[in-house]
C-alpha positions as CSV (number, residue, x, y, z in Angstrom):
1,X,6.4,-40.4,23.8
2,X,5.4,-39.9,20.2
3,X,2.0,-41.9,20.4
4,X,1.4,-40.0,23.6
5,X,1.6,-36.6,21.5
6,X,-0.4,-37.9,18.7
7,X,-3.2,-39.2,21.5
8,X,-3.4,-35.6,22.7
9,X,-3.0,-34.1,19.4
10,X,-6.2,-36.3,17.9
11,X,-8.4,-35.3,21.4
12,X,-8.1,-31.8,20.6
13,X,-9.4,-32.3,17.1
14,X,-12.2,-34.3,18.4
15,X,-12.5,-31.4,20.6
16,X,-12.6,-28.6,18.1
17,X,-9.6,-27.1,19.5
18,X,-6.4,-26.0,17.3
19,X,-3.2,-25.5,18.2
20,X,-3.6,-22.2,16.3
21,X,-6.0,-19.6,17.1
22,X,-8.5,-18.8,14.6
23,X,-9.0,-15.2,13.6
24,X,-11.7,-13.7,13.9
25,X,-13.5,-11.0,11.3
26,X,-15.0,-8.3,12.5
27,X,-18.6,-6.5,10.8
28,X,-17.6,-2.7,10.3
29,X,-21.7,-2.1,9.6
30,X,-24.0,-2.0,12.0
31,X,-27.8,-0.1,13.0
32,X,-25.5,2.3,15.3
33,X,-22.7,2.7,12.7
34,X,-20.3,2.0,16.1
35,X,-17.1,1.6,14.2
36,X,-17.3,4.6,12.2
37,X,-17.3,8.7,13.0
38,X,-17.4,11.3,10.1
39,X,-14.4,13.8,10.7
40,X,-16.3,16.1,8.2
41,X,-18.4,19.0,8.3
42,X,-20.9,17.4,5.8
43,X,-21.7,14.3,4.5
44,X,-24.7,12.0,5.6
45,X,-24.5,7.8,6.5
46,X,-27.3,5.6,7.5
47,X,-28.2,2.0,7.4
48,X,-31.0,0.1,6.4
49,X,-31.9,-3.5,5.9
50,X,-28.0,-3.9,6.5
51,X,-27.2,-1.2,4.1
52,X,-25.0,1.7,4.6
53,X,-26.2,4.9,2.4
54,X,-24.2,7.2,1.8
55,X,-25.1,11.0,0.6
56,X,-23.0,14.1,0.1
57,X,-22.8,17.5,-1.4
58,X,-19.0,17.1,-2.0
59,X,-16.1,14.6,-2.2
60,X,-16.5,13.0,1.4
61,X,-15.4,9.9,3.1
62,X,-17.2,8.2,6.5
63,X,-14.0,6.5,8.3
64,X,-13.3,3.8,10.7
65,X,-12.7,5.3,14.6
66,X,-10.2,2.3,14.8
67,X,-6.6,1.7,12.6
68,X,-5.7,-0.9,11.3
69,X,-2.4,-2.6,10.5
70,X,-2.3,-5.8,8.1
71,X,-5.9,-7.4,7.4
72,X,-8.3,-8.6,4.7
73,X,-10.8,-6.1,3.9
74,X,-14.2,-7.6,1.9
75,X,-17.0,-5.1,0.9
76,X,-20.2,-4.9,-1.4
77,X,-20.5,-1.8,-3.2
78,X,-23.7,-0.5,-5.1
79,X,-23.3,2.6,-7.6
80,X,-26.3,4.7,-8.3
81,X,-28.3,4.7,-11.9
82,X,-27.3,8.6,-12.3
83,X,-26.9,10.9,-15.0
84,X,-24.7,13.3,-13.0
85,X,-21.5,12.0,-11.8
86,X,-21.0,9.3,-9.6
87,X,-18.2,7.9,-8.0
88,X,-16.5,6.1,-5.3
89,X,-13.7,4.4,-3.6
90,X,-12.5,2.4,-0.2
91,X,-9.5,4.4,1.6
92,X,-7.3,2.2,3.4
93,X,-4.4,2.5,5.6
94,X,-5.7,6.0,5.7
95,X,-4.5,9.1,7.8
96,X,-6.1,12.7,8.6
97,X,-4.8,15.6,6.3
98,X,-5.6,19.2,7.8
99,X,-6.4,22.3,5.2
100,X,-7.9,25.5,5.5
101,X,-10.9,24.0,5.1
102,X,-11.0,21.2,8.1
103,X,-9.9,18.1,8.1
104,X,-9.7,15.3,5.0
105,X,-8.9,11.8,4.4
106,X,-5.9,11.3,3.0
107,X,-4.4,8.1,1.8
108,X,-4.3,4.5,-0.2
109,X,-8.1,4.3,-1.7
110,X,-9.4,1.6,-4.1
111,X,-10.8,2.9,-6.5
112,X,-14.6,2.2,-7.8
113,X,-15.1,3.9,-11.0
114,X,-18.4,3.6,-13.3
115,X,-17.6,5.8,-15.9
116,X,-16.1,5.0,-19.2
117,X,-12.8,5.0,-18.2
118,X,-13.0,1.5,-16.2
119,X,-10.1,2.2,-13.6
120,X,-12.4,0.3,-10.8
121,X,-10.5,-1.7,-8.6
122,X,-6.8,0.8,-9.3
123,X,-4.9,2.6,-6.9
124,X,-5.5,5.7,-6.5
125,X,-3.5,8.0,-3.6
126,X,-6.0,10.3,-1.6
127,X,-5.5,13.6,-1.6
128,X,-1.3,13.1,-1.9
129,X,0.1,10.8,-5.4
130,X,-2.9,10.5,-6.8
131,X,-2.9,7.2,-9.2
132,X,-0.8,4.5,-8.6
133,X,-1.8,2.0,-10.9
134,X,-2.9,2.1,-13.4
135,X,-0.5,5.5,-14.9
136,X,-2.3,8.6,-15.8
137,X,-1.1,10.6,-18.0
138,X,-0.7,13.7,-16.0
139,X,-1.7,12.9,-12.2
140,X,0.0,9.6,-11.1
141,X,3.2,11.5,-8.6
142,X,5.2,8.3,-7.3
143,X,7.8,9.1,-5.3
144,X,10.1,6.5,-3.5
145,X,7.7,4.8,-0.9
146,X,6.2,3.2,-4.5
147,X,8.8,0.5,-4.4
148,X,7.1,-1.7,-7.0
149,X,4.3,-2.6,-9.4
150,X,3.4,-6.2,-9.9
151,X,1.7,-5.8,-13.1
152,X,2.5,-4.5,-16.1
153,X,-0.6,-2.4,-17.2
154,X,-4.3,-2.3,-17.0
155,X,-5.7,-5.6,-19.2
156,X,-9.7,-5.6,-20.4
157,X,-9.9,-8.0,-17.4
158,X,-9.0,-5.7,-14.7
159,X,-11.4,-3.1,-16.8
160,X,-14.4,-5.6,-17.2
161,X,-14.3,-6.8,-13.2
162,X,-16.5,-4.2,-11.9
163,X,-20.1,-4.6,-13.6
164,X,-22.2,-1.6,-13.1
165,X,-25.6,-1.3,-11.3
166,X,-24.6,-4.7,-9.5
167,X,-23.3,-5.6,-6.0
168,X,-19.7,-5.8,-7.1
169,X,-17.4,-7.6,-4.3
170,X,-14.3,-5.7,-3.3
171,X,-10.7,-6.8,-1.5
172,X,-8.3,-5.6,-0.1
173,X,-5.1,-7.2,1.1
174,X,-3.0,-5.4,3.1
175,X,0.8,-7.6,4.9
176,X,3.5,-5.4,5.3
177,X,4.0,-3.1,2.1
178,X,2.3,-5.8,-0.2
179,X,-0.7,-4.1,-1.5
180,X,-3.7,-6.8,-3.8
181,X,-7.0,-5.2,-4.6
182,X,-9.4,-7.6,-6.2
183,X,-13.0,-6.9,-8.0
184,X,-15.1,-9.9,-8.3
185,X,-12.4,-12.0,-8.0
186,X,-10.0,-10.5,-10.5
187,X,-6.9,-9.3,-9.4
188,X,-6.8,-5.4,-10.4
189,X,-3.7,-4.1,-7.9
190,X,-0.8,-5.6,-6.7
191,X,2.2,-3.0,-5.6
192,X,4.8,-3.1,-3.0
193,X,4.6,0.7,-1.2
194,X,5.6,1.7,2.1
195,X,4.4,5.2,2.5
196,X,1.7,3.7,5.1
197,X,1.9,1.0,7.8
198,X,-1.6,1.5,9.7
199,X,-4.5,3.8,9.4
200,X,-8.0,3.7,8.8
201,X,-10.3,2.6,6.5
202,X,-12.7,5.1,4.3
203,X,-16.0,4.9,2.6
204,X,-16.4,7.0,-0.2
205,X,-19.2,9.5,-1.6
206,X,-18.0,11.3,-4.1
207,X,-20.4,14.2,-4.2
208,X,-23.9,15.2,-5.6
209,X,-24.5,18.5,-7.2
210,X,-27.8,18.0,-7.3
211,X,-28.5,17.5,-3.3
212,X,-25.9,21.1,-2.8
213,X,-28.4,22.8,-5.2
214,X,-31.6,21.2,-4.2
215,X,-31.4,19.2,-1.4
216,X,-32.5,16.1,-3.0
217,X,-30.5,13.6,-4.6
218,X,-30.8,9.9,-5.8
219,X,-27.3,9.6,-6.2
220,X,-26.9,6.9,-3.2
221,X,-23.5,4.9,-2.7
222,X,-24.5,1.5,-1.1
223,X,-22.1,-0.3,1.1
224,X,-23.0,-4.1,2.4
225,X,-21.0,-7.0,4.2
226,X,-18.3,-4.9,4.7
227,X,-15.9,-7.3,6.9
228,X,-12.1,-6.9,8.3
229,X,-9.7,-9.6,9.4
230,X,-7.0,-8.1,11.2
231,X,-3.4,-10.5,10.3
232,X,-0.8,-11.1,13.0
């Protein structure tokens, strides 16, 4: 019986079949921008040579129609060469916060950060905690849901990961309420949270004075390859 089982079990390699299913990763970028819808009143995406563009007059995210639950998240990000302010994140896990004004995304966002500071690749809670990890002084609000932080502060690796004017490579790691954010490799986040179980991922242009006044901005947030494996 045993040799029998091996017999079959060595046909299916030949065959290139598995006896587990491989996952599959889906490409959230396309010419159509399918997979994404803008639940703004402002805020402008398109995509070129495979590159998403992003352009906004104020803090704005373009978000996924679909929600996801545990999955890899990979993505390319490309800051502009700017003298005014620049900025911008990934949301993840992320939910729909109404105001006054409309609607805004609310939720886990990995940070991308070119200023002096050098917080790229921390935690930073969308329009709710606010930072995570690393501490602020006065605008990180954990509450219970922030069960635990893996590391113990924010080392000049974690700082030095993200290298600006460059394609810098983001992930995200989402199973259960274990949270990893890496920049070019280097781990940068890992918390245990549970305020979120599913929600939707967020592309992040953090505003441009300079397109509200005039209407014309080189402050351009690039997005490329970005890719999500959904987990079982």
């Amino acid at each position: 019986m045993r040799k029998l089982i091996l017999f079959f079990l060595s046909l299916m390699s030949i065959s290139g079949c598995s006896t587990h299913p491989q996952v599959e990763s889906t490409h959230l970028i396309d010419p159509s921008l399918s997979h994404f819808e803008n639940i703004y009143d402002y805020g402008s995406a398109q995509v070129e040579n495979g590159e998403l563009m992003l352009r906004s007059t104020d803090n704005w995210f373009l978000t996924t129609k679909k929600r996801y639950r545990d999955f890899i998240l990979t993505a390319e990000v490309l800051m502009p060469d700017v003298d005014e302010y620049s900025n911008s994140g990934i949301i993840f896990r992320g939910q729909v916060k109404t105001t006054d004004d409309g609607q805004e995304a609310m939720g886990y966002q990995a940070e991308v950060d070119p200023s002096d500071r050098k917080w790229s690749g921390g935690l930073y809670d969308q329009a709710r905690r606010q930072w995570l990890h690393p501490v602020h002084p006065t605008r990180s609000e954990p509450d219970d849901h922030f069960e635990e932080n893996y590391l113990s502060g924010w080392a000049d690796e974690m700082a030095n990961a993200y290298r600006h004017l460059e394609w810098n490579k983001y992930r995200v790691e989402c199973r259960g309420s274990d949270i990893k954010i890496y920049v070019n490799g280097v781990l940068t986040t890992h918390v245990r949270d549970s305020k979120d179980s599913e929600g939707f991922i967020g592309l992040q242009h953090h505003g441009s004075q300079l397109l509200k006044e005039s209407g014309r901005t080189n402050n351009i947030v690039r997005f490329r390859n970005v890719t999500i494996t959904e987990l079982e």
